[in-house]
ZAKOLPA-475500 format. One record per residue (C-alpha): residue number from 1; residue in three letters; chain; x, y, z. Coordinates in steps of 0.001 Angstrom, whole numbers, plus 500000, padded with zeros to 6 digits. Each point is the difference from the previous one (the first is absolute). Example, Ala and Ser with C-alpha at 12.3 -4.5 7.8 and 13.67 -1.06 7.14 Angstrom:
2
r resi:1; resn:ALA; chain:A; px:512300; py:495500; pz:507800
r resi:2; resn:SER; chain:A; px:501370; py:503440; pz:499340
***
This chain:
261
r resi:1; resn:UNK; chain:A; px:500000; py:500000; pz:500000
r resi:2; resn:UNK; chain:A; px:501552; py:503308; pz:498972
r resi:3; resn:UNK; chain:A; px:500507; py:502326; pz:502708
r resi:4; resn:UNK; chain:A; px:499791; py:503712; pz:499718
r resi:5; resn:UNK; chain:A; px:500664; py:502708; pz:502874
r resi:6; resn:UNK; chain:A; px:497565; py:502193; pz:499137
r resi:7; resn:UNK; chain:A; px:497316; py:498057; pz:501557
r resi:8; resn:UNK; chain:A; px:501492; py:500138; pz:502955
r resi:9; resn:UNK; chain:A; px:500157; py:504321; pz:500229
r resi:10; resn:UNK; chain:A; px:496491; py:500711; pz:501925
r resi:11; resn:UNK; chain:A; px:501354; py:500313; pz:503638
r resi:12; resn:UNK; chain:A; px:496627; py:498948; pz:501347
r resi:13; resn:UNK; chain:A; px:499159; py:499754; pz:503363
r resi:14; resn:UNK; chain:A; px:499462; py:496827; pz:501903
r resi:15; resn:UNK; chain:A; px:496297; py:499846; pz:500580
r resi:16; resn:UNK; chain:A; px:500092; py:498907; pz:504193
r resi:17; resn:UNK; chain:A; px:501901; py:500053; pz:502835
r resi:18; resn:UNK; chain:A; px:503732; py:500173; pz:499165
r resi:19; resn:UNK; chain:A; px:501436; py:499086; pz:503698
r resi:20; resn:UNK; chain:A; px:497141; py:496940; pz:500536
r resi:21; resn:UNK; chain:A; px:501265; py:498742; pz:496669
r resi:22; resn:UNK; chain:A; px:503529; py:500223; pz:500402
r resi:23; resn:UNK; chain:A; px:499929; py:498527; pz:503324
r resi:24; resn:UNK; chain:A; px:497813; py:496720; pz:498560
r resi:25; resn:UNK; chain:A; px:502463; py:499609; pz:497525
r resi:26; resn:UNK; chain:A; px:502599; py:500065; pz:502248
r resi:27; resn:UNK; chain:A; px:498676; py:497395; pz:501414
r resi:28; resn:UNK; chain:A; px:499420; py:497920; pz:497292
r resi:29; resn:UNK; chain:A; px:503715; py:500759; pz:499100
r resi:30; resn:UNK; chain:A; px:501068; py:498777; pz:503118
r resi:31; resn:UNK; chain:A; px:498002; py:496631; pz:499195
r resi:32; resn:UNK; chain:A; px:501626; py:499725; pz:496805
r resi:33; resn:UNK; chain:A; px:503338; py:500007; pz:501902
r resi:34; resn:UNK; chain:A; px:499057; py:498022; pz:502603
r resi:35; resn:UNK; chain:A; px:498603; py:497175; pz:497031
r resi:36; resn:UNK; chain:A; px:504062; py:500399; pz:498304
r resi:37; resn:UNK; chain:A; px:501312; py:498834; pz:503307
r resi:38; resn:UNK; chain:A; px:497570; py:497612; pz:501143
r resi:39; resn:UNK; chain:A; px:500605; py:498416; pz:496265
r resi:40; resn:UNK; chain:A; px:503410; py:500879; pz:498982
r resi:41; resn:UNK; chain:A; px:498428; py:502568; pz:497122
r resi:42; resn:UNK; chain:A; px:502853; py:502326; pz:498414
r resi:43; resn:UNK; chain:A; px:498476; py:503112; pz:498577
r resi:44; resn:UNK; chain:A; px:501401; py:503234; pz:498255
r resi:45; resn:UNK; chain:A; px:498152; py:503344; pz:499725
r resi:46; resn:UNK; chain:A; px:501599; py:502386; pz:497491
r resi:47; resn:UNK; chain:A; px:499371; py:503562; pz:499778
r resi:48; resn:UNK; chain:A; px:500968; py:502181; pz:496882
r resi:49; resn:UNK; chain:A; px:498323; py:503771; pz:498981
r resi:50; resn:UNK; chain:A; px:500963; py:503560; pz:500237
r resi:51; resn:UNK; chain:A; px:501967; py:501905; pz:502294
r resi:52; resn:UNK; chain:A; px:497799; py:501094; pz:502691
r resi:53; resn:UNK; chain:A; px:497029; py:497998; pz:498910
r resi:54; resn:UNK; chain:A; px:499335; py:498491; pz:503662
r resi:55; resn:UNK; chain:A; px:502226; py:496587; pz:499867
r resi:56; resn:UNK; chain:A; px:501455; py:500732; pz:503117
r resi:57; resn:UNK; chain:A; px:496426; py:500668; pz:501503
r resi:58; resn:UNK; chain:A; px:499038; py:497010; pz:498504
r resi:59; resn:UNK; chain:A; px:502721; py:497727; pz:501538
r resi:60; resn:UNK; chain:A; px:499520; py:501980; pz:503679
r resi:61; resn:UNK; chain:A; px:496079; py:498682; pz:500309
r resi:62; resn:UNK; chain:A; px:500695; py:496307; pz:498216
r resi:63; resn:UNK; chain:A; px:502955; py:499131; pz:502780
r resi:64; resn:UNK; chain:A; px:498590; py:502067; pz:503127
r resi:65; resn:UNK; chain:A; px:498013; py:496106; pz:501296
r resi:66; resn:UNK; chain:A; px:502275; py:498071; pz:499153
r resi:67; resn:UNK; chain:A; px:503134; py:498454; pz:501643
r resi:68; resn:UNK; chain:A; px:503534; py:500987; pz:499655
r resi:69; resn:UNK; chain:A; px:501290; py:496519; pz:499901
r resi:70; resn:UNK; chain:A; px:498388; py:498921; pz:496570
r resi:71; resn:UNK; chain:A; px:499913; py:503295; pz:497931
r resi:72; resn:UNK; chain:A; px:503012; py:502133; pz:498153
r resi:73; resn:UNK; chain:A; px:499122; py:502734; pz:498574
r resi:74; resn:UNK; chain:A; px:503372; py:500906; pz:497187
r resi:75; resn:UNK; chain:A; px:500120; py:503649; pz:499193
r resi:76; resn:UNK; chain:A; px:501597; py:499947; pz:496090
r resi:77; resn:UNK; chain:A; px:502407; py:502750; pz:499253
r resi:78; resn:UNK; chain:A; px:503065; py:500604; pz:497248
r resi:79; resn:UNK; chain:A; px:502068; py:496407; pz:500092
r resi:80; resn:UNK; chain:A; px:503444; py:499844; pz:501936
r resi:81; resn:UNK; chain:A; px:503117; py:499260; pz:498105
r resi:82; resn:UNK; chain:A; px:499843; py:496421; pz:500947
r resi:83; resn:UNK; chain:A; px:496824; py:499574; pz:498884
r resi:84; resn:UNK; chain:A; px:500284; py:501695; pz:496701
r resi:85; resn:UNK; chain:A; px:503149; py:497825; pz:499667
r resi:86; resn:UNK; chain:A; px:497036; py:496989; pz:499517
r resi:87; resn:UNK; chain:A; px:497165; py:499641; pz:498290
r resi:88; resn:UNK; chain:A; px:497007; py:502470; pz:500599
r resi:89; resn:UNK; chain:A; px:498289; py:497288; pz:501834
r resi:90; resn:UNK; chain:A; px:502101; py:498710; pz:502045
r resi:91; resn:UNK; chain:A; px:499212; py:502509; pz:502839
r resi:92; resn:UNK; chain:A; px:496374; py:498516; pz:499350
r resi:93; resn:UNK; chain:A; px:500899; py:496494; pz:500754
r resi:94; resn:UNK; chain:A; px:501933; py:500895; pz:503266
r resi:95; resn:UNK; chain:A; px:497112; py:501644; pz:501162
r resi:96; resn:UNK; chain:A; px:497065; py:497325; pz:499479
r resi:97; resn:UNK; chain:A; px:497998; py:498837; pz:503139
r resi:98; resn:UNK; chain:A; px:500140; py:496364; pz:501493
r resi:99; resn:UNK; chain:A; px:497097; py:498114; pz:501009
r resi:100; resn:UNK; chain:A; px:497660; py:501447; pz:502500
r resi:101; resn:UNK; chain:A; px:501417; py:503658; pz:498633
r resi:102; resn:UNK; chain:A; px:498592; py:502734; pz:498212
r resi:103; resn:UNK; chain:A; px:502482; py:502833; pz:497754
r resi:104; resn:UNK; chain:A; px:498741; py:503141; pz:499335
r resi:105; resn:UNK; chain:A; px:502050; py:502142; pz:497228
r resi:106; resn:UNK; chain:A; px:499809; py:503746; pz:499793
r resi:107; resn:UNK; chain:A; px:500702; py:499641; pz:496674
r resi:108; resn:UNK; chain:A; px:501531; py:497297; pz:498176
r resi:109; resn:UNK; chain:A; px:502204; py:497907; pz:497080
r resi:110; resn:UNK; chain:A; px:497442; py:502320; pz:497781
r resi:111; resn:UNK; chain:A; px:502220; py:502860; pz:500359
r resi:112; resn:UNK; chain:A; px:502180; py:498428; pz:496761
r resi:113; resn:UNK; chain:A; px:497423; py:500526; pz:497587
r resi:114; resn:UNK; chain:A; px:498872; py:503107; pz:502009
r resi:115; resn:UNK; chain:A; px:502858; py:502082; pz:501950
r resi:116; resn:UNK; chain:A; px:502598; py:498873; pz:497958
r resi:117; resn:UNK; chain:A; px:498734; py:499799; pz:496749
r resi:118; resn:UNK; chain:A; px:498505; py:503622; pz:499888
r resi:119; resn:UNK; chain:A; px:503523; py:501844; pz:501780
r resi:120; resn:UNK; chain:A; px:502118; py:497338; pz:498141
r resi:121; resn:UNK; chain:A; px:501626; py:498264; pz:502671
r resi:122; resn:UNK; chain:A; px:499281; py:497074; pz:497347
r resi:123; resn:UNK; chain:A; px:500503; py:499417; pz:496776
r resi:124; resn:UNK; chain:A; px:497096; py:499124; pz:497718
r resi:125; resn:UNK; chain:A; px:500979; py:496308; pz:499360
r resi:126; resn:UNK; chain:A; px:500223; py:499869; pz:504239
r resi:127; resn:UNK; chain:A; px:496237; py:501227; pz:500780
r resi:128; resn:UNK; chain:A; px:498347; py:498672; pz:496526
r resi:129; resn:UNK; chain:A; px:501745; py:496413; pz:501321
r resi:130; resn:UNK; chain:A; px:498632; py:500857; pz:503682
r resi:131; resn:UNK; chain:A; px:496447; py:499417; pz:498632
r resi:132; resn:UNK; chain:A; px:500639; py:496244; pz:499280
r resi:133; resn:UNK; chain:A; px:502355; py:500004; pz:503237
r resi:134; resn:UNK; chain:A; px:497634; py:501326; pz:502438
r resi:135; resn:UNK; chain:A; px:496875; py:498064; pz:498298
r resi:136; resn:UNK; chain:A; px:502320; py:497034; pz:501012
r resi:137; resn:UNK; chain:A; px:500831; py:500681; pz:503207
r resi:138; resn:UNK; chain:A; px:496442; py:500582; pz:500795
r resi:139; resn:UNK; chain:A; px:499054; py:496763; pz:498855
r resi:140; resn:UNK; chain:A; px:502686; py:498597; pz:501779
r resi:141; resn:UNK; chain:A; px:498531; py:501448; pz:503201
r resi:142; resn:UNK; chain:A; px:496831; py:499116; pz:499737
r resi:143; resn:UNK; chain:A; px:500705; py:496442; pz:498192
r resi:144; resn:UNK; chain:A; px:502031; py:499488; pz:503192
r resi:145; resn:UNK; chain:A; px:496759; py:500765; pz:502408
r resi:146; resn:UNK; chain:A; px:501206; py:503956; pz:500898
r resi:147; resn:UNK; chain:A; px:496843; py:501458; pz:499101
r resi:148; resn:UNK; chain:A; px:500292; py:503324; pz:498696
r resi:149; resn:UNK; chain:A; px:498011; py:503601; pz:500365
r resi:150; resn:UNK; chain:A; px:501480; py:502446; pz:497512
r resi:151; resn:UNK; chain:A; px:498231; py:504108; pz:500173
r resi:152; resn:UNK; chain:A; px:500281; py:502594; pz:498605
r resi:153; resn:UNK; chain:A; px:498685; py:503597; pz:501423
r resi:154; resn:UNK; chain:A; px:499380; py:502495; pz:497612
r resi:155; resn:UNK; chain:A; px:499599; py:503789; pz:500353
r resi:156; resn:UNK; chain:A; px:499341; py:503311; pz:497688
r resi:157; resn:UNK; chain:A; px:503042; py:502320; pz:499759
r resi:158; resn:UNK; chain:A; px:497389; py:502668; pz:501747
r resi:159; resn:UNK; chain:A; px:499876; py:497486; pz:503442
r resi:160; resn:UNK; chain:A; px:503398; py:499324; pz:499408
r resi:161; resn:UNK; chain:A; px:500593; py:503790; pz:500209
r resi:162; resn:UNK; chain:A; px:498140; py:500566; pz:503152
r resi:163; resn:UNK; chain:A; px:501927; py:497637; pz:501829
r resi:164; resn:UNK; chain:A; px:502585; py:501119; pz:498739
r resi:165; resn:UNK; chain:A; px:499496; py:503760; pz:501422
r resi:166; resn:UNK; chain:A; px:498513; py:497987; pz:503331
r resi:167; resn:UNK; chain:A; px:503605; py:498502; pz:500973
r resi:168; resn:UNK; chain:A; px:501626; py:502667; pz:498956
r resi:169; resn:UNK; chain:A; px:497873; py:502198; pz:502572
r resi:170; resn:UNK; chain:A; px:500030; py:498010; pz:502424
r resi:171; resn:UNK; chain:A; px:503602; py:499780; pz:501828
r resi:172; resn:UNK; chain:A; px:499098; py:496412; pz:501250
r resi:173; resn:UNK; chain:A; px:499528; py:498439; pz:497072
r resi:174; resn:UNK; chain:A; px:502796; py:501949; pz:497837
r resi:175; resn:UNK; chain:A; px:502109; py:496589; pz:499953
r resi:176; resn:UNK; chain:A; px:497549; py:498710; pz:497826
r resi:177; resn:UNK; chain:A; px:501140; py:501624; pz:496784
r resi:178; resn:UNK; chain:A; px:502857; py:501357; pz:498603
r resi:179; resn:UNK; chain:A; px:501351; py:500274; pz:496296
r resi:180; resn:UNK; chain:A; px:499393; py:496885; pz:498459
r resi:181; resn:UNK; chain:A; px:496690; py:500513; pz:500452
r resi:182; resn:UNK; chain:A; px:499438; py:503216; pz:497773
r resi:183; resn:UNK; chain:A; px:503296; py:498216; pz:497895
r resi:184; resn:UNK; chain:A; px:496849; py:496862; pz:499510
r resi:185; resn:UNK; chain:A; px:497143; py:502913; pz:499370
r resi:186; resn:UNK; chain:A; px:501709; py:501774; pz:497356
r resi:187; resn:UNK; chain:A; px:499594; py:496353; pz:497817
r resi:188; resn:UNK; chain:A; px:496724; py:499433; pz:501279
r resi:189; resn:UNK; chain:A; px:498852; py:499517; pz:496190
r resi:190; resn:UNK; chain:A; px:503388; py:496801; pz:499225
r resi:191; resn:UNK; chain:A; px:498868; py:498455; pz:503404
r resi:192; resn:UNK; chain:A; px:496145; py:500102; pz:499070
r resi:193; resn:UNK; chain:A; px:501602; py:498038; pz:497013
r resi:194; resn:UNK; chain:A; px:502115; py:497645; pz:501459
r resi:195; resn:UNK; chain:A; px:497007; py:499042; pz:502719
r resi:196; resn:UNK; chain:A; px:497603; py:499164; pz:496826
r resi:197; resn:UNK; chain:A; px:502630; py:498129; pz:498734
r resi:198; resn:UNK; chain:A; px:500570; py:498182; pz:503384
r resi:199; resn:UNK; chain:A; px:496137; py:498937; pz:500514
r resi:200; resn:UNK; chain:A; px:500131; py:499012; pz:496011
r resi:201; resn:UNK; chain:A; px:502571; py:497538; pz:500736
r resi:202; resn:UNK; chain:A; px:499967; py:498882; pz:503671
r resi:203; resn:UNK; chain:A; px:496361; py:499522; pz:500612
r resi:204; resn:UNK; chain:A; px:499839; py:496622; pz:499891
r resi:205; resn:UNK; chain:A; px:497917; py:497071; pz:501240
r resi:206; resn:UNK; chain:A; px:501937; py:498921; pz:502729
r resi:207; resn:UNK; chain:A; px:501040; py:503447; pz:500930
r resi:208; resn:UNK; chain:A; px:497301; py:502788; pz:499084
r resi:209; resn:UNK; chain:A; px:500501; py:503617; pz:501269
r resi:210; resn:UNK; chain:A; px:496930; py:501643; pz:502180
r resi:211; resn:UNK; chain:A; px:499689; py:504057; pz:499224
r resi:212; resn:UNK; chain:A; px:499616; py:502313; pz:503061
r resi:213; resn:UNK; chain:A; px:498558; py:503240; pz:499108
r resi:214; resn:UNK; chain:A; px:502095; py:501467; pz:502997
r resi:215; resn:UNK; chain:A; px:498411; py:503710; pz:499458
r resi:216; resn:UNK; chain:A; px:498255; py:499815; pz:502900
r resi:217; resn:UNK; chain:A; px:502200; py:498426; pz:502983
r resi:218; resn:UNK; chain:A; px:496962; py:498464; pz:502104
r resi:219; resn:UNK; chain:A; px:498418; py:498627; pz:497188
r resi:220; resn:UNK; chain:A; px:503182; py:498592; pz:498739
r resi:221; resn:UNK; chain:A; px:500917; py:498718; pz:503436
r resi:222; resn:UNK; chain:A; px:496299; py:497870; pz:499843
r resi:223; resn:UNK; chain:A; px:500476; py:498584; pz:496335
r resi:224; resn:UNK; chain:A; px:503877; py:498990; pz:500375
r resi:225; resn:UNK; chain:A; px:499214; py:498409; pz:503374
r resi:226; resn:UNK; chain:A; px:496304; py:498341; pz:498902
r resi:227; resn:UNK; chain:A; px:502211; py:498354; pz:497058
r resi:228; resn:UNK; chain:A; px:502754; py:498283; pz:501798
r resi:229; resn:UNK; chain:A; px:497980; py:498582; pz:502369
r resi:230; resn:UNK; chain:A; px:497361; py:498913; pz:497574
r resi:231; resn:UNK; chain:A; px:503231; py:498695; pz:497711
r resi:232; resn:UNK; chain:A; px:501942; py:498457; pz:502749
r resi:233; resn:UNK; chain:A; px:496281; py:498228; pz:501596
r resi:234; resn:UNK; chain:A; px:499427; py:498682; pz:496898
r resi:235; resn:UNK; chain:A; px:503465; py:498268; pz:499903
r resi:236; resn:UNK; chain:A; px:500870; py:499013; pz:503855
r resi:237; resn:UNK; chain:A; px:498242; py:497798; pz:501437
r resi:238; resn:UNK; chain:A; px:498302; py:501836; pz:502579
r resi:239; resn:UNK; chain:A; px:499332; py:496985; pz:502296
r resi:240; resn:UNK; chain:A; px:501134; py:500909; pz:503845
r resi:241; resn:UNK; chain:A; px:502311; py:497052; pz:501716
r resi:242; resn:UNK; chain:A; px:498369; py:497614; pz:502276
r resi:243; resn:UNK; chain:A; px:500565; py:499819; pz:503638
r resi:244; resn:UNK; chain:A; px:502638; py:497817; pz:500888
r resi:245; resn:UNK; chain:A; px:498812; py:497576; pz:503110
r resi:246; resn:UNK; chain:A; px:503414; py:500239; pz:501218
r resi:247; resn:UNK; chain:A; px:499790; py:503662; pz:500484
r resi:248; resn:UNK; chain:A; px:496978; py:499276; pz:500800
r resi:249; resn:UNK; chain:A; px:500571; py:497928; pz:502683
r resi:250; resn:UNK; chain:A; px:503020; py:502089; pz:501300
r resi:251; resn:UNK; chain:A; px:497649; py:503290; pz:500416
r resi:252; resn:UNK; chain:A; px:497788; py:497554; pz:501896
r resi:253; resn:UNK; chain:A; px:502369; py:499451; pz:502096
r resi:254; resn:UNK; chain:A; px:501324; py:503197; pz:500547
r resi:255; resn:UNK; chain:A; px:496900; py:502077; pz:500143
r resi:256; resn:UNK; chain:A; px:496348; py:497291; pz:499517
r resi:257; resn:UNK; chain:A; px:499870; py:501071; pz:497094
r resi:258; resn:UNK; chain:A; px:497141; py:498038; pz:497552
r resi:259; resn:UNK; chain:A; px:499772; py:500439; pz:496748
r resi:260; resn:UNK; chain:A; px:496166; py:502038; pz:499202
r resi:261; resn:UNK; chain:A; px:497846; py:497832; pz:498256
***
């Protein structure tokens, strides 16, 4: 199915209440994680988009249930010198969860056919070749029993803007931009090209991309949240683990306890 951003520019509002549905969802979240451990589930959620479209938002309400133990969460900048001394994914593979884990990338291995390919940090033959490369790693993932959540959060240069002018105002939240951002607006028009390009060739079967229309952060927050956990329910098996009678018997001990009936 072809994707285009445009339907994804109306930065309407989410029709309810935005903290009751957050919280349920965080709770539904912390089921999902609570399913990878009980059954040794490995899961990745991958964010790509625009600068100040809200991932980070995003990220803060999917991991504020859930426990430290089984979650990373890899912030993806500019590669070091030893990885760029390897191939593009290698970084990737090193950073893959085990069983009973979940990853969560602030970006991702898409930054070759997007980053890269637009401020020519790679050649053409490297990000036309990263198509195949990434389709196969995907596969590999998710042949493998990773499952896989790739979105992408789309917002109008005019939101982008605002922002923008909002971090720059406020002295807390200056950190959150600097050059590269305006460097990344001023070729708003190559990356628009390279993303169509991206969903043309990675939006596959086994790895399909889900479109946020982050223009309006609560309502973005709902729809990124309602489809992992729909995504990752659909996939886990969300059965809880049964008591074990000798845990069972041990609490007995300890404190009378008897299982309810």
């Amino acid at each position: 199915m072809t994707i285009s951003l445009s339907d994804y520019e109306t930065g309407a509002k989410f029709d309810g209440d935005h903290s009751d549905a957050i919280e349920a969802l965080q709770e539904r979240l912390e089921r999902v994680q609570a399913a990878h451990i009980t059954h040794g589930q490995r899961s990745i959620i991958m964010f790509e988009g625009w600068d100040a479209a809200g991932k980070g938002g995003i990220i803060k309400r999917i991991t504020a249930l859930l426990d430290p133990r089984y979650f990373d969460v890899w912030p993806i900048s500019a590669p070091t010198e030893e990885e760029k001394a390897r191939h593009f994914l290698w970084r990737f593979w090193k950073r893959l969860p085990g069983n009973r884990e979940i990853a969560i990338f602030d970006r991702s291995w898409y930054g070759r056919v997007l980053v890269e390919r637009v401020e020519g940090f790679a050649t053409e033959a490297e990000w036309r070749k990263g198509y195949d490369e990434i389709n196969e790693f995907e596969a590999q993932l998710t042949g493998s029993r990773t499952n896989l959540v790739k979105i992408f959060v789309h917002l109008t240069q005019d939101e982008q803007d605002k922002r923008f002018a909002d971090r720059l105002n406020d002295p807390w939240k200056r950190w959150k931009t600097g050059s590269e951002d305006y460097r990344n607006r001023a070729k708003r028009k190559q990356y628009l090209a390279a993303i169509n390009e991206m969903f043309a060739q990675t939006n596959t079967r086994w790895a399909p991309w889900k479109v946020i229309d982050g223009n309006n952060k609560k309502a973005a927050r709902i729809a990124a949240l309602t489809h992992i956990a729909e995504t990752l329910e659909a996939i886990v098996p969300m059965t809880p683990p049964d008591l074990d009678p000798a845990v069972v018997k041990l609490a007995g001990k300890a404190f009378g306890y008897k299982p309810e009936a």
